[in-house]
N, C-alpha and C positions, 0 to 999 in steps of 0.2 A: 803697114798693117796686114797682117797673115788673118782671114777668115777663117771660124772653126770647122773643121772637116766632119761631113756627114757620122754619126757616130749613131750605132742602133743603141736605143734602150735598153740598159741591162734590165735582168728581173730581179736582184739583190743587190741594196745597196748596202754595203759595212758603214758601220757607225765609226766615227770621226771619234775615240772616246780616251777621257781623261787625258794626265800628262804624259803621252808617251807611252798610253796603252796601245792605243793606234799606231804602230811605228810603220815607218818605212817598209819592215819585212814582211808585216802581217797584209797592208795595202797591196804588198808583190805580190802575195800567194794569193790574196783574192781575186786577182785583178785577170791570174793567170788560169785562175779557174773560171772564170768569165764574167764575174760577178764588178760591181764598180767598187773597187779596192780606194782605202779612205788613209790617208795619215794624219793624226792629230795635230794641227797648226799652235795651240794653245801653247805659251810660253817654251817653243821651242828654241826663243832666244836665249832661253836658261838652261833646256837640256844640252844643248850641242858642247856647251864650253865644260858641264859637269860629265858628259861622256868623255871626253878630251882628255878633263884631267883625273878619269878612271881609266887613261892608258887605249881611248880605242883601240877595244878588243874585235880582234879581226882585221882594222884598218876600213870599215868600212867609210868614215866617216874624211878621213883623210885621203879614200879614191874621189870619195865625191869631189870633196875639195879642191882636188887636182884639174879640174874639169870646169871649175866657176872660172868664167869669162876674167876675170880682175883679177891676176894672180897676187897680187900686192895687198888686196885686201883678205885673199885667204892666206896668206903667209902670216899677215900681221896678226889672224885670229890664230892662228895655229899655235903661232912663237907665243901668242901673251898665254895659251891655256892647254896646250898639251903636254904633256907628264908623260914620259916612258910608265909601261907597269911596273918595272923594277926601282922605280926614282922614290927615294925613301921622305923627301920631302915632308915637314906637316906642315907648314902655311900654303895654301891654296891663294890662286890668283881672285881678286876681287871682282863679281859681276857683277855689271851695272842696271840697276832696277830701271822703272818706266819713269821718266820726268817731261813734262812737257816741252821742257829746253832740253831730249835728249842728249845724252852723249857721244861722239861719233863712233866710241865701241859699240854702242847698244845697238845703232844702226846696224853697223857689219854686222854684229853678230845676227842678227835679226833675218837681214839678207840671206846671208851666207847658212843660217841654218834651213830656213823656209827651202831654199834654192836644193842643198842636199838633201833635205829631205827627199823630195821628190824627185828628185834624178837619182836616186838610188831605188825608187818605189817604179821606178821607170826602166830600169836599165836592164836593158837586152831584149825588150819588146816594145809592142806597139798598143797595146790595150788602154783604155781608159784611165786616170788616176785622177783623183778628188783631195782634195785637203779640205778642215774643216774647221772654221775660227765659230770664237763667242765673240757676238756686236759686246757685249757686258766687257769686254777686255780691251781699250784702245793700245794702241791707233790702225791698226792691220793694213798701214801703208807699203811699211817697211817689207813685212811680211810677204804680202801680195805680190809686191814686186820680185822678191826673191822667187815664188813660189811660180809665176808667169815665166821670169826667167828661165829657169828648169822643164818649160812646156807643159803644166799643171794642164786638166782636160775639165774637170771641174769646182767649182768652189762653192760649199756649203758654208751655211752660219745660219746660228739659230741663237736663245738666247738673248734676246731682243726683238726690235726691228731695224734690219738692217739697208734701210732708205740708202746709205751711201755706196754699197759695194760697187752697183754698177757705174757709177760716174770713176769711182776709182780705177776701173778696169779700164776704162774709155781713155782717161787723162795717161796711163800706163803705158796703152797701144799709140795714141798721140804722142806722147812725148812732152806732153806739158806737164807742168808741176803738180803734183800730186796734195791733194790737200784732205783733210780729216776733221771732225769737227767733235769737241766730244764738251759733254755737258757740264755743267758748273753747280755743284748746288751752292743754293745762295747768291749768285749772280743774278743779274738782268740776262747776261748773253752768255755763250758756251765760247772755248777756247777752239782755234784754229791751227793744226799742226799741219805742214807746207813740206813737201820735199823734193827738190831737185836731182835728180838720180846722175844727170849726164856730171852736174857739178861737183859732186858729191863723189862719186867713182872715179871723177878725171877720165871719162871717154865717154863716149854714143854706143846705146843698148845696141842690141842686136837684135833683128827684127823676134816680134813675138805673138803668140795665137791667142784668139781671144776666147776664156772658157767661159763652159757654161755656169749659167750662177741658178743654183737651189738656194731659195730661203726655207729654212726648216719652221715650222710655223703648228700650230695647235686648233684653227678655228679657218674655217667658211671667211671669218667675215676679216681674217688678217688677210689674207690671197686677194680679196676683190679691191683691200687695202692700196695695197702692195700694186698689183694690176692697174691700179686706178693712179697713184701718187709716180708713179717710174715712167718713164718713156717705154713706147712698145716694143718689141723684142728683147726686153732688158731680163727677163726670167724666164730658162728655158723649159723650170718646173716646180714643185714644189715636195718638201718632204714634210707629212702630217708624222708628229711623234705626239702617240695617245697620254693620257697619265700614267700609264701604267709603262714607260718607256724610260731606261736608267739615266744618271746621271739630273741635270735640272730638268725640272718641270715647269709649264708653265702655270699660273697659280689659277685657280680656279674663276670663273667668272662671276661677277656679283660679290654679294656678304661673303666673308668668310667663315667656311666653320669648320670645326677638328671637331674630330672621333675623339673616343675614351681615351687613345694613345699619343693623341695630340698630330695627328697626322688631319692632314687637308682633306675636305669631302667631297669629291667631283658629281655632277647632277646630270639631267637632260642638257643644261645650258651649256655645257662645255662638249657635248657630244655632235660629232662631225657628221655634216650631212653627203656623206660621196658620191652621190649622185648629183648637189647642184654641184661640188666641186668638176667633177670629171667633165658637166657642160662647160666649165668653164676654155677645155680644149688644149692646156697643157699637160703632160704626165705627172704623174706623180706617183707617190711609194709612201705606205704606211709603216710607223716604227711602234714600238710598242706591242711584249708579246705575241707577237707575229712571226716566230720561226718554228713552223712546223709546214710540212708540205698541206696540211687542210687551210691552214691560212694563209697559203699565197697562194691555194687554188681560191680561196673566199676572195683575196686582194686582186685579181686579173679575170675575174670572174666578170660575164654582161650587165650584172646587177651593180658592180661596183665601179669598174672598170678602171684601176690601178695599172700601172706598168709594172708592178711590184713591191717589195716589199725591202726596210729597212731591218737590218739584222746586228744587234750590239755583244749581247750578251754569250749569243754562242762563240763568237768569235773574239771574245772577251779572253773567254779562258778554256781559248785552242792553246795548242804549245807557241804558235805562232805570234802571240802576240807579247807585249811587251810588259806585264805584268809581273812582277818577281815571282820566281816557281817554286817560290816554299810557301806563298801568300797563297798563289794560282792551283795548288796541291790542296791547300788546307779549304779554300773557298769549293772546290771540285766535289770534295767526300762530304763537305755538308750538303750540299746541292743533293747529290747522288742519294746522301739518306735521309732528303726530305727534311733538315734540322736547322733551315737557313729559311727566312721569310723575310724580304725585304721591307725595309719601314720606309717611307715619304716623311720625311724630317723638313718641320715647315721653319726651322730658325738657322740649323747648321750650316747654310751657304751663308756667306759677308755679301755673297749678290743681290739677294733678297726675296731667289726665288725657291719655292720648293725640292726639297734633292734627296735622291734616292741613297740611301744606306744601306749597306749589309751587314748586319748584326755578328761581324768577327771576331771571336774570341783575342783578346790580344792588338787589337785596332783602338783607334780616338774613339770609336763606337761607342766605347765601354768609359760609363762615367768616371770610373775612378784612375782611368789612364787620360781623361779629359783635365779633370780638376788637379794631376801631380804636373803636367805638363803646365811649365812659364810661359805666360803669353808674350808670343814675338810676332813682328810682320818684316822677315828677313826677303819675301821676294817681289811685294807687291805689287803683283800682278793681279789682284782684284780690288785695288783701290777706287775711292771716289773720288775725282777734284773736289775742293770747296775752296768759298773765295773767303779768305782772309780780312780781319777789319779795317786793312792799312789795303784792302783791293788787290792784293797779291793773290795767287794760286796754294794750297794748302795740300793736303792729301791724309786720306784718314781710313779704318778699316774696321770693321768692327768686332773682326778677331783678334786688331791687337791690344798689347795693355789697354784697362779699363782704362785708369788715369790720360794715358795718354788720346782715347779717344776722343773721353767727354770732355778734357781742356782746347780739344780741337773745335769743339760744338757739336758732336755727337750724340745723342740720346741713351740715356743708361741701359735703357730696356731692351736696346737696340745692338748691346753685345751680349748680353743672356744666351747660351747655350751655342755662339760662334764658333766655329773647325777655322782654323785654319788650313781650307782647302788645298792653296799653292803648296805649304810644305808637305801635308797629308798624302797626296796624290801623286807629288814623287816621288814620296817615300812607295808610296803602293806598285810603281814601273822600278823599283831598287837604286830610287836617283837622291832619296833624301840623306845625302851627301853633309856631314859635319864642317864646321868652318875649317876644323883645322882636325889630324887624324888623333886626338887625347878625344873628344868631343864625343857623347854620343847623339848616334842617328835618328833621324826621326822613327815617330810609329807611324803605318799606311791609316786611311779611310776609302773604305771598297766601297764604288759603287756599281751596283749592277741594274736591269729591271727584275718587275714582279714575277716572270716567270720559271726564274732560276731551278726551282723545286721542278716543276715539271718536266724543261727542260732535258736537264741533266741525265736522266736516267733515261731517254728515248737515245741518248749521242752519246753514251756507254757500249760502244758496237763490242769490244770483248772484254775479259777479264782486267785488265789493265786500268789503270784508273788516268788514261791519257786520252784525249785525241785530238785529231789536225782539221786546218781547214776543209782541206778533201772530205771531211767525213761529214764535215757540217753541209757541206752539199748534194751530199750523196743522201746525206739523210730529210735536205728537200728535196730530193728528186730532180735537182737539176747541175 
């Protein structure tokens, strides 16, 4: 077991965002500007195999590859899903979804993407990197482990509560079996997913460090949670993401009530008190409308006393990140002329929390490319288990067929106005990839925060309707 080495608090943390928005590249260039550079962990067991067989462009993904410990299992991913770009092929290789009796591709693939990820978010320096899962998505065994592999420095998740990371990180660094536990509705008990890595790989890991774990959390009173339920040293910090901070939110506290536009109404009660937080004596960094140099002098300020600040949006749709740049062009110039306001959409996640929209012309956003679109759950990756009447494990989503939900035990009301986010979101990073190439592609759903409008037009440094990470630093001042 390798201890984590002294590491100073950055003042900017990048948001961990969507599928593949956060990639690898965008995590480099933050990372290398000093700031703690983030790559999106979320069903990166599905982007790696659909990059593959779009020909990795550049090869990046296949240096990485070269470099996973297990040659035998990166070859076996390569051989099942890589496609020259010139390979005229239309049936694609089949990816394996989430099942609790995983598969042992799902595994590798799992591994082996978490792991390049970050070794390519890492390579050729020494600076901090972060990856960032949803507790809402099991099982982040696999994952974690690939992601430790590659020398990860920190690991967020938010999206829940995430009671289990640290025991997972601990059984990691021990060498004992790794185990996950994920909930049942309709059960008495939840289901236990177990992993043996040494057995599983055929060798003994190689030694690895232990990172630090951020729970991203919304409330006072999840931290003292969290502090009180985990063994001591188990959170090195915490990141507060306000309502007003993109992608899910957490829902309100108390009754619920919507505005005229059906949006969630946030109160006193869900407003954070940062002064008892900051007694509490770990750092932390606020997300939510928070990129402008006035408020990360407000967030590091003696009143508040922040380590800094959490940054999504701008570096959302820098060139840098992974967002497709006809989607990333068109969301910019709305931004820039003030014609974009994002909505807090309390039905459109299957997860069941709150989520940020951006009203793009030509997205799921727009009802009537909602209601032509057939309802599928081609990746299900935000399923729920439920137990079966025969006591078997089931799995259900409420974005997909109606039919097929409510013969599951699903509630009717409970697929009303459903995105299918999994496919939405890669279609939004240019990954919603067709079965076969007759097929058409998905549409994106963008999500950003509230401050988009504002934003924008301060990190329009010249005429050009582009700009990079560097800019977004320069235009916090740090």
């Amino acid at each position: 077991m390798i201890e984590t080495s002294p590491l100073a608090n950055p003042a900017v943390i990048q948001g961990g965002m969507g599928f593949n928005i956060s990639t690898w590249h965008l995590a480099r260039s933050v990372a290398l500007r000093g700031g703690l550079g983030t790559v999106s962990g979320v069903a990166l067991e599905r982007v790696l195999p659909i990059i593959l067989q779009s020909g990795d462009v550049g090869g990046h993904f296949r240096r990485a590859l070269a470099h996973f410990p297990y040659p035998h299992i990166a070859a076996e991913v390569l051989k099942t899903y890589f496609i020259e770009p010139d390979d005229q092929r239309k049936q694609l290789a089949g990816i394996p979804v989430f099942q609790v009796e995983p598969s042992p591709m799902f595994i590798k693939l799992s591994i082996c993407a978490n792991f390049a990820a970050i070794w390519l978010a890492k390579e050729g320096h020494s600076r901090p990197v972060s990856i960032n899962y949803l507790e809402k998505i099991p099982p982040h065994i696999y994952a974690i482990w690939g992601a430790m592999l590659a020398g990860v420095d920190y690991i967020t998740v938010g999206a829940g509560i995430p009671f289990q990371i640290p025991e997972i990180i601990n059984a990691i660094l021990e060498g004992r079996p790794v185990k996950y536990r994920i909930p049942v509705e309709g059960g008495k008990v939840g289901y236990t997913i177990t992993f043996e890595p040494e057995a599983f790989l055929g060798g003994k890991p190689p030694p690895m460090k232990k990172p630090r774990f951020l729970p991203i959390i919304s409330s006072n009173a999840l931290a003292g949670i969290l502090l009180k339920k985990l063994p001591a040293g188990s959170i090195h910090g915490f990141v507060i993401e306000e309502p007003t901070a993109g992608g899910h939110n957490a829902p309100p506290r108390g009754p619920l009530v919507l505005n005229g536009e059906g949006e969630p109404i946030y109160g006193a009660r869900d407003a954070v008190k940062y002064s008892e937080l900051a007694d509490l004596g770990l750092p932390f960094w606020i997300g939510g409308s928070k990129a402008s140099p006035e408020m990360l002098a407000w967030a590091c300020s003696a009143e508040v006393r922040a380590a800094g600040i959490q940054v999504g949006t701008a570096f959302a749709l820098s060139e840098e990140s992974g967002m497709d740049p006809v989607w990333r062009k068109l969301v910019r110039e709305l931004g820039f002329t003030r014609q974009l306001r994002v909505k807090t959409d309390n039905v459109a996640s299957p997860a069941g929390f709150p989520f940020k929209v951006a009203p793009v012309p030509g997205t799921i956003f727009e009802s009537a490319r909602y209601l032509e679109r057939e309802r599928a759950c081609q990746h299900r990756v935000l399923v729920s288990l439920y137990e079966k009447l025969d006591g078997s494990i089931g799995y259900r989503c409420p974005a997909e067929p109606v039919l097929a939900y409510v013969t599951k035990g699903g509630k009717l009301e409970d697929t009303v106005g459903r995105r299918c986010l999994c496919s939405h979101l890669l279609a939004a990073a240019g990954l919603g990839m067709p079965a076969d190439a007759d097929s058409e592609k998905e549409v994106p759903i963008i999500t950003l925060g509230d401050d988009v409008e504002r934003l924008m037009p301060l990190l329009m440094h010249h005429a050009t309707d582009i700009y990079h990470v560097d800019d977004v630093f320069n235009y916090l001042g740090c």
